[in-house]
TIKEKOL-75874 format. One line per field, with one value per residue (C-alpha): residue in one letter; x negated, y negated, z. Coordinates in steps of 0.2 Angstrom, whole numbers, always signed. Layout:
N
r: (A / ...)
u: (X / ...)
v: (Y / ...)
w: (Z / ...)
***
This chain:
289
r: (X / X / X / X / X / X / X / X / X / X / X / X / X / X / X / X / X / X / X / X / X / X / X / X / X / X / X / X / X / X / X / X / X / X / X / X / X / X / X / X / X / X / X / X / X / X / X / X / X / X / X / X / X / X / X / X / X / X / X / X / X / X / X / X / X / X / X / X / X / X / X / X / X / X / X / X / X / X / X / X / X / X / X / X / X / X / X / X / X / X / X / X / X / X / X / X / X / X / X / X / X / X / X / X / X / X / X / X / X / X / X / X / X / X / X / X / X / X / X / X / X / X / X / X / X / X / X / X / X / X / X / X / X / X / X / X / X / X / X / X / X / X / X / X / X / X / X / X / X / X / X / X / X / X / X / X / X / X / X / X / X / X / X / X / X / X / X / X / X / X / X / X / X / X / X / X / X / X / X / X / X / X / X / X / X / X / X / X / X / X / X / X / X / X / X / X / X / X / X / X / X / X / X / X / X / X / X / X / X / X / X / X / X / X / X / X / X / X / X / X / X / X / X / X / X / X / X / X / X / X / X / X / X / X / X / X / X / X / X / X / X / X / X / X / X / X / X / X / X / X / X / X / X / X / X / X / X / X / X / X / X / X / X / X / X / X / X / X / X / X / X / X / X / X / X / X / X / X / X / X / X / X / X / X / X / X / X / X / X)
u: (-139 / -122 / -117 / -105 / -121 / -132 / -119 / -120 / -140 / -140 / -127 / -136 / -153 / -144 / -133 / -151 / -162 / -147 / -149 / -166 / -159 / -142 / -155 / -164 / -149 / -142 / -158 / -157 / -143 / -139 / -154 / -163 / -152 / -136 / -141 / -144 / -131 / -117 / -123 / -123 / -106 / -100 / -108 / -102 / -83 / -83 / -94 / -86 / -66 / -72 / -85 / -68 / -58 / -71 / -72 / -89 / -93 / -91 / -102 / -114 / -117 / -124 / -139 / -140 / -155 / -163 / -151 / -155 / -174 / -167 / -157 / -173 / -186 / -173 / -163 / -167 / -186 / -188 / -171 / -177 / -194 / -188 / -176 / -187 / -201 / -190 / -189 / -205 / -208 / -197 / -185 / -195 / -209 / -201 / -193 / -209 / -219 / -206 / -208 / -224 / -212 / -214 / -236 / -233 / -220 / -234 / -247 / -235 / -233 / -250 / -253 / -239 / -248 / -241 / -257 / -249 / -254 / -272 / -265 / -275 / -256 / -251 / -271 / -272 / -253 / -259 / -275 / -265 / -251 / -264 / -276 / -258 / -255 / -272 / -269 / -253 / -256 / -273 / -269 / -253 / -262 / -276 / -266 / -256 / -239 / -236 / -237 / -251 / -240 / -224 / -232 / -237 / -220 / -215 / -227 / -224 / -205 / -211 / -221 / -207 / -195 / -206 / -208 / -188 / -185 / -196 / -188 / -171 / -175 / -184 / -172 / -156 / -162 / -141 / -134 / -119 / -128 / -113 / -110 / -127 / -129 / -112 / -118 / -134 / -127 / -117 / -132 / -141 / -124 / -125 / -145 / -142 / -126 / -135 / -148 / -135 / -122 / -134 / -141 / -124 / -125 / -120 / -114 / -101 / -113 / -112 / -101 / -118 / -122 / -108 / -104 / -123 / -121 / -104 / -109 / -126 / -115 / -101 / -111 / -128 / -124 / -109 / -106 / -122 / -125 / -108 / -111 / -131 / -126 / -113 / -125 / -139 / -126 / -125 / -140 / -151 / -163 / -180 / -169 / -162 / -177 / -182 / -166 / -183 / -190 / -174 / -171 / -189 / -186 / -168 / -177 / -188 / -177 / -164 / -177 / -181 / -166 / -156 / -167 / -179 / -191 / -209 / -216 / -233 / -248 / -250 / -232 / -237 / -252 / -247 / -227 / -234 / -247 / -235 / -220 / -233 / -242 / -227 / -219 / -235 / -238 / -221 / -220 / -224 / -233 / -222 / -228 / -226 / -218)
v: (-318 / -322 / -316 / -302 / -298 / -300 / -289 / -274 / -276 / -272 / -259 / -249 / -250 / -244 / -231 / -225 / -226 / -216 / -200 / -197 / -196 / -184 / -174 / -173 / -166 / -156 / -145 / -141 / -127 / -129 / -119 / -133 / -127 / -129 / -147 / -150 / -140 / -148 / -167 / -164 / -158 / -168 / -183 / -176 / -175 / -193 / -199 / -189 / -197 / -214 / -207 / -200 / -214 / -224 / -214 / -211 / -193 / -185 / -200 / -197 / -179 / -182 / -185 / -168 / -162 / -181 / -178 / -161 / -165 / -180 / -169 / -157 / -172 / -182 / -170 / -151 / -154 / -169 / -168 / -148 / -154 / -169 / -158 / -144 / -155 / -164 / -148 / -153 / -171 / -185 / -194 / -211 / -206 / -195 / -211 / -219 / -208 / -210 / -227 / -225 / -222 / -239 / -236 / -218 / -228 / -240 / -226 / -218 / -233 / -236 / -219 / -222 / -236 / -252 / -262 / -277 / -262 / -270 / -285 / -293 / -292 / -276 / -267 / -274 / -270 / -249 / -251 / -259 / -244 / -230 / -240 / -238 / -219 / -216 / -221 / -212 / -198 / -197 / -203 / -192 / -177 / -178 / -184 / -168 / -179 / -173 / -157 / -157 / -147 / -155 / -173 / -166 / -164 / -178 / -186 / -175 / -178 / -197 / -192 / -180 / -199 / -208 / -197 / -195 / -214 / -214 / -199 / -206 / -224 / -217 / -208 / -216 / -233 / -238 / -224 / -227 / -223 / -216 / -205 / -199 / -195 / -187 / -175 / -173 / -168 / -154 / -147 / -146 / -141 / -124 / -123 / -123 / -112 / -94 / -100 / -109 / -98 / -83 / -95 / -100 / -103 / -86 / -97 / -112 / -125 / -140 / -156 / -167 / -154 / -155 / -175 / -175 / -164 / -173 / -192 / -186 / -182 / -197 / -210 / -207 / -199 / -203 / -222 / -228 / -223 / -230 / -245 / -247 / -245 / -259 / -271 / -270 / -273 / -290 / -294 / -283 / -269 / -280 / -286 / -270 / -260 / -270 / -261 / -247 / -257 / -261 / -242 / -237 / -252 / -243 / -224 / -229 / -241 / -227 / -214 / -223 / -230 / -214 / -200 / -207 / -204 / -211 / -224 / -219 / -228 / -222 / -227 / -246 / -246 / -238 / -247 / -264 / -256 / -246 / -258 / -274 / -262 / -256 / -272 / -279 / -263 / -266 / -284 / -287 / -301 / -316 / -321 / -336 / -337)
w: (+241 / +248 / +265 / +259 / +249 / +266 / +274 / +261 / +261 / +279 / +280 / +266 / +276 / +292 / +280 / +275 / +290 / +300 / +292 / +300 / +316 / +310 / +304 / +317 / +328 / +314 / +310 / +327 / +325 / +307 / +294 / +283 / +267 / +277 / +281 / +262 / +254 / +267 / +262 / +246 / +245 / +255 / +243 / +228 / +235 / +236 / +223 / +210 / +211 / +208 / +194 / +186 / +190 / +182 / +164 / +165 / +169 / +151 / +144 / +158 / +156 / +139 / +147 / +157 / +156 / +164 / +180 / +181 / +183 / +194 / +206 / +207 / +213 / +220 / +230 / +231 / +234 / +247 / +255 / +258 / +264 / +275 / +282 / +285 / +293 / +307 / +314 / +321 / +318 / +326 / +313 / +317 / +310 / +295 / +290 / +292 / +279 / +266 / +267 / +255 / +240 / +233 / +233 / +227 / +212 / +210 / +206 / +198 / +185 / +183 / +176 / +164 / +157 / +169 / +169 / +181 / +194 / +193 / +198 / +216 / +224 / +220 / +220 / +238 / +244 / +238 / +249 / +264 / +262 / +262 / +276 / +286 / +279 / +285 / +301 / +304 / +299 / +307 / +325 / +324 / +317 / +329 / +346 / +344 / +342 / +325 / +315 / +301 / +289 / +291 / +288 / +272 / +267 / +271 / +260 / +248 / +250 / +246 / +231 / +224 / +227 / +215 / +204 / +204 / +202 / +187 / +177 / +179 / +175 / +159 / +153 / +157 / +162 / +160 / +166 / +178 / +196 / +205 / +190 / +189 / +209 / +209 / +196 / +206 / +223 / +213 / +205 / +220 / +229 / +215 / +218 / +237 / +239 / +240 / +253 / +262 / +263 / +269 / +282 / +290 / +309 / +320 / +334 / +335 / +332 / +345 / +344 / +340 / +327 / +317 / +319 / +312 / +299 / +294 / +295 / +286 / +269 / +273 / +277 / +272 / +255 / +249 / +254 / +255 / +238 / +234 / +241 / +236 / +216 / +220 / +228 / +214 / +199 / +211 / +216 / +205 / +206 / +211 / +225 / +232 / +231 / +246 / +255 / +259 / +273 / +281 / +281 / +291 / +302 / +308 / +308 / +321 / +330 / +333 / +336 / +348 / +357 / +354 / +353 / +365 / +352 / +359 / +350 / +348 / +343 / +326 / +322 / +329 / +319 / +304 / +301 / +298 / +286 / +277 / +276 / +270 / +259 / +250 / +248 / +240 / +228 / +224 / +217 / +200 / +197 / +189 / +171 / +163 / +147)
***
């Protein structure tokens, strides 16, 4: 990986691990489908130009009825949920919890007939993940630190990510990603608009509100995607996958440094457990030909 590389890498987990925290301060005065309906709008308005620009979108839309199942578990479902639940969890550990996508991916594969899930590696790294989960979401569920139901959301928001990732790479495993995203936001941009535009603030929402809500669709949506489905053409999917545990590391860090977010105990002793258990349930094993 070459610097510039490097660079993107770490941009993209800081363009991802941000948007815990804009939604944090944006569900604050802004209704859960006006977070989601302004992001993906936003995301669309600058992924679509360069799909255009690119030729794409016609040739990409032949495979319609994939991105629509994508946008639903990809977008309408856990970016509602995660949304939804920082209205009483903090963005460090929402960031945390969907950091169990790759162990949910791996279970996921398995059941879809991937029998290198059974390998030692990857057995161990789902056992590690859920030891991690366990511990989470136990010492946060019991200490009173976190809400019980929006903790399930966010694993459910994880679950609904996996699922996504697979639907998408089954059906069009060659699609153009900035193409098929751009397509996404605006189906979930239509599926949001009536909840959305029925749920509009009453009040001039705050400075931080709005900056949130913006940065949330520019950065978070729109570029990072941009830039992700740049990176992987370069240093491939295997490799940028592993973006995931640079994002969780940059939820919790600006939780905590900007929020002042408490770094509680479950989150000590579950983000080691997580982030080593994913990256293990993630790795294939390597095969000798």
């Amino acid at each position: 990986m070459t610097r510039k590389h490097l660079g993107q890498f770490i941009f993209v987990g800081f363009l991802w691990g941000v948007p815990y925290l804009f939604m944090r301060v944006a569900v604050r005065e802004f209704d859960p489908s006006v977070v989601v309906f302004g992001r993906v709008v936003i995301g669309a308005a600058i992924l679509f130009p360069i799909a255009i620009r690119r030729g794409v979108v016609k040739q990409t839309l032949r495979g319609f009825k994939w991105i629509l199942a994508y946008a639903i578990f990809e977008m309408c479902g856990p970016w509602y949920l995660i949304t939804h639940a920082e209205t009483k969890i903090n963005s460090g550990l929402a960031g945390l919890l969907v950091a169990t996508v790759p162990i949910w991916s791996t279970i996921y594969s398995s059941l879809a007939g991937d029998k290198t899930v059974w390998h030692a590696k990857r057995l161990m790294g789902i056992i590690i993940g859920f030891i991690g989960l366990v511990l989470i979401v136990g010492i946060e569920t019991i200490s009173g630190a976190a809400d019980p139901f929006s903790v399930f959301q966010m694993i459910l928001a994880a679950i609904l990510y996996s699922t996504a990732m697979a639907i998408i790479l089954r059906g069009m495993p060659n699609g153009d990603g900035v193409a098929i995203n751009a397509i996404a936001m605006a189906i979930t941009a239509i599926i949001f608009a009536p909840a959305a535009l029925t749920s509009l603030p009453t009040e001039m929402p705050s400075l931080n509100a709005t900056a949130s809500l913006i940065g949330l669709g520019v950065l978070s949506t729109g570029w990072a995607f941009l830039i992700y489905f740049t990176l992987i053409k370069e240093i491939g999917q295997a490799r940028g996958s592993l973006v995931t545990y640079l994002n969780t590391a940059f939820a919790v860090v600006l939780g905590v440094i900007i929020l002042g977010e408490p770094l509680t105990i479950g989150i000590l002793t579950g983000l080691p457990l997580v982030l080593l258990g994913s990256y293990f349930a993630s790795r294939k094993p390597v095969t000798s030909s």
